[in-house]
Residue, then its C-alpha position, 0 to 999 in steps of 0.5 A: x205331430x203326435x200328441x206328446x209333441x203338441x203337448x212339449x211345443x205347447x208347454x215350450x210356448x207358454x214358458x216364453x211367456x211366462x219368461x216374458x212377463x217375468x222380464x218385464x216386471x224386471x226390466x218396464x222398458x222392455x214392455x214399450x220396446x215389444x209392443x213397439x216391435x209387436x205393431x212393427x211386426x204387424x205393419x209389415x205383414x200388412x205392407x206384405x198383403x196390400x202388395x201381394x193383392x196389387x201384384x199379379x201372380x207370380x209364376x216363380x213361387x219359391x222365389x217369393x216365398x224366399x223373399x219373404x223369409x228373408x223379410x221375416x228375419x230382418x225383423x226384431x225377434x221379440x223378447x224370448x225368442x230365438x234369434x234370426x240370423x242377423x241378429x246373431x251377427x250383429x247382437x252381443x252374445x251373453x252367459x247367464x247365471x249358474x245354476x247352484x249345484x255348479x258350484x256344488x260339482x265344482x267343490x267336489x272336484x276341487x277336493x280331488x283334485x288337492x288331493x291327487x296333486x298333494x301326493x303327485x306332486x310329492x312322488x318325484x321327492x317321494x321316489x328319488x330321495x333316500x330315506x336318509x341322505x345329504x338330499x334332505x327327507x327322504x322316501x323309496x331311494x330310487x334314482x332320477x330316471x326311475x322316479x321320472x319313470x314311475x311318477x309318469x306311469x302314475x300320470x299314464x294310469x291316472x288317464x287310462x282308467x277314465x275310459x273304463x269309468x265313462x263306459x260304467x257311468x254312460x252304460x251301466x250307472x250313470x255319473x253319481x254312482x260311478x263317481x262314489x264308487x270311484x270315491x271308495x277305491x280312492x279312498x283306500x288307495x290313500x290310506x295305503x299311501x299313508x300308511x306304508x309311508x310311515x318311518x317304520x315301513x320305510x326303514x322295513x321295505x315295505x313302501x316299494x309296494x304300498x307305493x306300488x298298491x296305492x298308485x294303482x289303487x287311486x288311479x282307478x279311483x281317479x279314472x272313475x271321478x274325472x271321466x265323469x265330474x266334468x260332463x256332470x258339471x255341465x249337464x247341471x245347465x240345461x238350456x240349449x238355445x239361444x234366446x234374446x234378452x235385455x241386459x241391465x241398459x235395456x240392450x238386446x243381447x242373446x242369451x247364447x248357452x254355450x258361452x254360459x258352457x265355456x264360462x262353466x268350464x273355465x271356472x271348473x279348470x279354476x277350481x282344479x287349479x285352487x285344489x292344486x295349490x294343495x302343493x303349497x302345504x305338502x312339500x313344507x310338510x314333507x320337509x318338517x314332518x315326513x312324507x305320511x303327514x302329507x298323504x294324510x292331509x291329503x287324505x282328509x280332504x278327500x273324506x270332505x269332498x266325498x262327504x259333499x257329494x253325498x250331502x248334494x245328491x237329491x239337487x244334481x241333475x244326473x242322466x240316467x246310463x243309456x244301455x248299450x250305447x257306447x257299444x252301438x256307437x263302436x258298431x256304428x264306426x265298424x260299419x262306417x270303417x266297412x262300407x266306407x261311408x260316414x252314411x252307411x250305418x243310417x236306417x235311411x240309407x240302408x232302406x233307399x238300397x233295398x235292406x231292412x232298417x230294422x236290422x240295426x237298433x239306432x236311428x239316423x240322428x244317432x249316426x250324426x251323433x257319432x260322426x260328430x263325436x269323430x269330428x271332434x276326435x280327430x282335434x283330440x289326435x294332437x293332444x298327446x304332444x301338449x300333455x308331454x310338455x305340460x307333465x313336465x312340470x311334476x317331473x323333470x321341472x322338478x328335478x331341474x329346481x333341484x339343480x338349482x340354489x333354492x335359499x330355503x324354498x323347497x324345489x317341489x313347491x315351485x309347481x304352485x306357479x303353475x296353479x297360481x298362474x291359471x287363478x290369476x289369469x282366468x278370471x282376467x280372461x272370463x270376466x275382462x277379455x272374452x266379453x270385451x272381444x264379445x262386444x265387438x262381436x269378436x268371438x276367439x272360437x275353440x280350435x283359435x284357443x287350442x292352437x294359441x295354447x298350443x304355442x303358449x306351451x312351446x314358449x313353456x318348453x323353450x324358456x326350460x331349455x334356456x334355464x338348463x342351459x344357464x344352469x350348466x354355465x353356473x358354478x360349482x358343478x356346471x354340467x355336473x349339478x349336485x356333484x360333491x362341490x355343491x355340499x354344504x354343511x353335509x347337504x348338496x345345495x345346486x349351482x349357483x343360479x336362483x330357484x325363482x328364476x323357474x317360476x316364468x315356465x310354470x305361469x307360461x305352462x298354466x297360461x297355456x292351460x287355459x287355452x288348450x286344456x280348459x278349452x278341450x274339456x269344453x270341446x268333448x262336452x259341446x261336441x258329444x252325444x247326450x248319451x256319451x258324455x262320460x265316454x266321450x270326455x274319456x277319450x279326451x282324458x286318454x289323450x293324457x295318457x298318450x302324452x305320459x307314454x310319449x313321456x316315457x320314450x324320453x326317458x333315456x335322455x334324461x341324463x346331465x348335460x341332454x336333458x336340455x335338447x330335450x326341452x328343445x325337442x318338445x318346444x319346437x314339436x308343440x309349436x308344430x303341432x299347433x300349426x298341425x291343428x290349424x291348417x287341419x281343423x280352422x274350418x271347424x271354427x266356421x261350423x261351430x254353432x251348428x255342431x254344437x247343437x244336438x237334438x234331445x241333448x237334454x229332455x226340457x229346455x227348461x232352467x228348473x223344475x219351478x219354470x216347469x211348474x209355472x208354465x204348467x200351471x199357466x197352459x192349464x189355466x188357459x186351456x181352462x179358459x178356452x174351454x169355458x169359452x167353448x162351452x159358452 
């Protein structure tokens, strides 16, 4: 072992004890309960010599040495260690508490995200209705299919760019640099929007190409914040091994670190859905003022959020880019792809069949790294048909509630049962159902969530098409809604059939969400490289654009009375695909704690910076110590 590597066992060591002491003056009975364990300990090994001096030699030495490792491991791990296998069985596994700048990430993302529903949300109005018509306030005057049309290629762009921004942040700037230069395109996007959606430009012809200017622009600024907030959020946790604690009733549990990751990304996915209750504000604004009183609002939250982010940079924790590594991980794949073993590109191997290993710049620990990276790609394949049922919630759903008697309730605002939907339910599920299954050493793992979300979705998509169906049968204009019968004082009102009666589909979409959404940021944190989390959570993020474009390939079909077989095309796909992901990947479930694990995946094990000084100060106190006692 070299002496950097002596040096971080040692430093390591000491900050177990300092853990420990501090535990103990938190929690007296766990100093009884160590000794206890300690004196345990000892009596064993004593047990162990006495025997293996009254037993004569045994031939069979790895068989001994088995049994005593097996032995060692039904023993209690004291306070601070890492637990043995049995313990992982049978202890509860626990999260622990956030580091501040969580919550600090989390606020970022909660502005952008306001901000990117404000104005998404608002397109389809914003593009299908006339600037003046018996539709109510209106923008551009395009049709129905355009809007659609548009507003997914806004969706597609929107999750295109991100693998530019993961490339710029693992390669070139890391993640704070790339998400305030992101900020700025942003930024002047919006200000495009705004300004070109005024009355004058609208009655002039010049919104068609803000529009046009403004989506591209804040699609690039979009691209760059969300490849990169979501592994940022994460990397502010560092601990990376599981460890024994006492809870608040003295019970053993360990502390397990990615059960505190999954806990982080689902209140990251809570903050996203507070930012997108933005579309409570909007659609009523759009409606009283005009469509640039919202992009404004829009506008000015986005100018906050930018302003916290640089506010907090001394606190982030932020790994700095890594070179080349994203295109040393393609080099790897290409090898892979050519000599046809997942082996091929290690150092290793390449030196057991005579080559020279200095010809390739990575080692064997990052060929692992990437072909875990391929393993959790391949769960992100089938993603693309969750995103095309989960888009049409800002698009044809909105279009739907149009078709519908909305009683004064503005047709865009029924989305905010989508967001309103994951608020309630995912403080149900991270702080009642998760720990109550953890206690009974249940553990509902990745691919069981994403195929669960997975046919949440279909019933999503499934109850649409019964709506549409119910909405056909309904007067004045049945198969024909919005037709000339429906106008009431110089304004189409629908058929006769409730707007609320949508609301069930949004909060089945938002559950949905929570499974496979939520749980697929996690999977691409969990499961990437340390060196390309920003590119990895990209590739995951692309999947989004697949859907769009999928999207896209529907477009001719949507059109009165076929609109309704599409919703029942897309329910029974998503539920094949969930069945898709478990048949392929359950297995994963079986490995998950050893591929969550990646050697250096952060550079201390260490909660922060004051645990690091203590335990440097406590080893060079001992250090003086023994050296004293040396002398002497």
């Amino acid at each position: 072992m070299t002496d950097h590597e002596t040096d971080a066992a040692q430093l390591h060591a000491t900050l177990q004890e300092v853990r420990l002491e501090e535990h103990h003056i938190t929690h007296p009975a766990a100093i009884e309960r160590d000794e206890k364990t300690v004196q345990e300990g000892r009596k064993e090994t004593d047990q162990e010599d006495i025997v293996q001096e009254d037993q004569p030699p045994n031939n069979n030495g790895s068989q001994t040495s088995s049994n005593t490792e097996n032995e060692k491991e039904e023993g209690d791990t004291p306070i601070g260690g890492e637990p043995n296998k049995r313990e992982q069985q049978t202890l509860e596994r626990v999260g622990e508490k956030l580091p501040f700048a969580v919550f600090l990430v989390a606020i970022i993302e909660l502005c952008e995200r306001f901000t990117y529903y404000g104005c998404q949300g608002t397109f389809q109005n914003y593009v299908s209705k006339p600037f003046h018509g018996n539709l109510g306030t209106g923008g551009l005057g395009m049709s129905h299919m355009a809007a659609t049309g548009l507003v997914t290629f806004y969706q597609f762009w929107c999750y295109v760019t991100p693998l530019a921004g993961g490339l710029i942040s693992d390669q070139y700037l890391g993640k704070y640099k790339t998400i305030l230069c992101s900020a700025g395109v942003y930024m002047v996007g919006l200000l495009v929007l705004a300004c070109t959606s005024i009355p004058k430009s609208l009655t002039s012809g010049h919104a068609m190409g803000g529009f046009v200017a403004s989506i591209i622009l804040t699609g690039i600024g979009t691209g760059g914040i969300k490849a990169n907030v979501s592994p940022l959020i994460a990397e502010q946790y560092t601990r990376r091994h599981m460890e024994i604690a006492l809870n608040k009733k003295g019970e053993r549990v360990i502390i397990d670190p990615y059960i505190t990751i999954q806990h982080i990304y689902m209140m990251f996915y809570w903050s996203i859905n507070i930012g997108a209750l933005s579309l409570l504000a909007t659609p009523y604004m759009e409606r009283i003022i005009g469509f640039w009183s919202a992009y404004v609002l829009a506008l000015c939250m986005f100018i906050m959020g930018t302003t916290i982010l640089v506010l907090g940079r001394k606190i982030y924790v932020d790994r700095p880019p890594s070179g080349t590594v994203v295109v040393d991980a393609f080099r790897v794949i290409g090898w892979m792809a050519r000599r046809r073993s997942m082996d091929s590109p290690k150092p290793s191997y390449i030196a057991e069949r005579g080559g020279s290993p200095d010809t390739v710049r990575w080692d064997d620990q990052f060929v692992e790294e990437v072909k875990r990276t391929l393993q959790a790609c391949k769960v992100f394949l089938i993603y693309p048909i969750f995103w095309v049922c989960y888009s049409q919630f800002s698009t044809n759903f909105v279009s739907q509630a149009m078709q519908m008697r909305g009683h004064g309730i503005p047709n865009d605002l029924m989305q905010n049962f989508d967001p309103i939907a994951i608020i309630v339910f995912i403080p149900v599920m991270d702080y009642g159902v998760y720990p109550l299954l953890r206690k009974f050493n249940i553990r509902l793992k990745p691919i069981s969530r994403i195929v669960f979300g997975f046919w949440v979705m279909s019933l999503a998509m499934a109850y649409a098409a019964i709506l549409q169906h119910y909405v056909y049968i309904s007067p004045p204009c049945f198969q024909h809604p919005l037709c000339p019968a429906s106008i009431i004082n110089g304004k189409k009102m629908g058929n006769d059939i409730h707007i609320a009666i949508q609301a069930p589909a949004y909060v089945l979409i938002g559950i949905a969400e929570i499974f496979g959404s939520a749980t697929g940021y996690e999977y691409a944190y969990t499961k990437a490289p340390p060196r390309m989390k920003g590119f990895v959570q990209s590739l995951f993020l692309l999947t989004t654009a697949f859907g769009s474009a999928l999207g896209e390939a529907f477009l001719p079909a949507l059109y009165d009375p076929a609109i309704m077989y599409v919703y029942t095309g897309l329910a029974a796909g998503c539920f094949t695909a969930g069945c898709v992901v478990w048949m392929l990947f359950r297995k994963l479930n079986e490995r998950e704690d050893d591929m969550n694990y990646i050697e250096n995946d952060v550079t201390a094990d260490l909660d922060s910076p004051a645990d690091c000084e203590a335990a440097e100060a406590k080893r060079d106190s001992k250090h003086e110590g023994e050296t004293v006692q040396t002398k002497n």
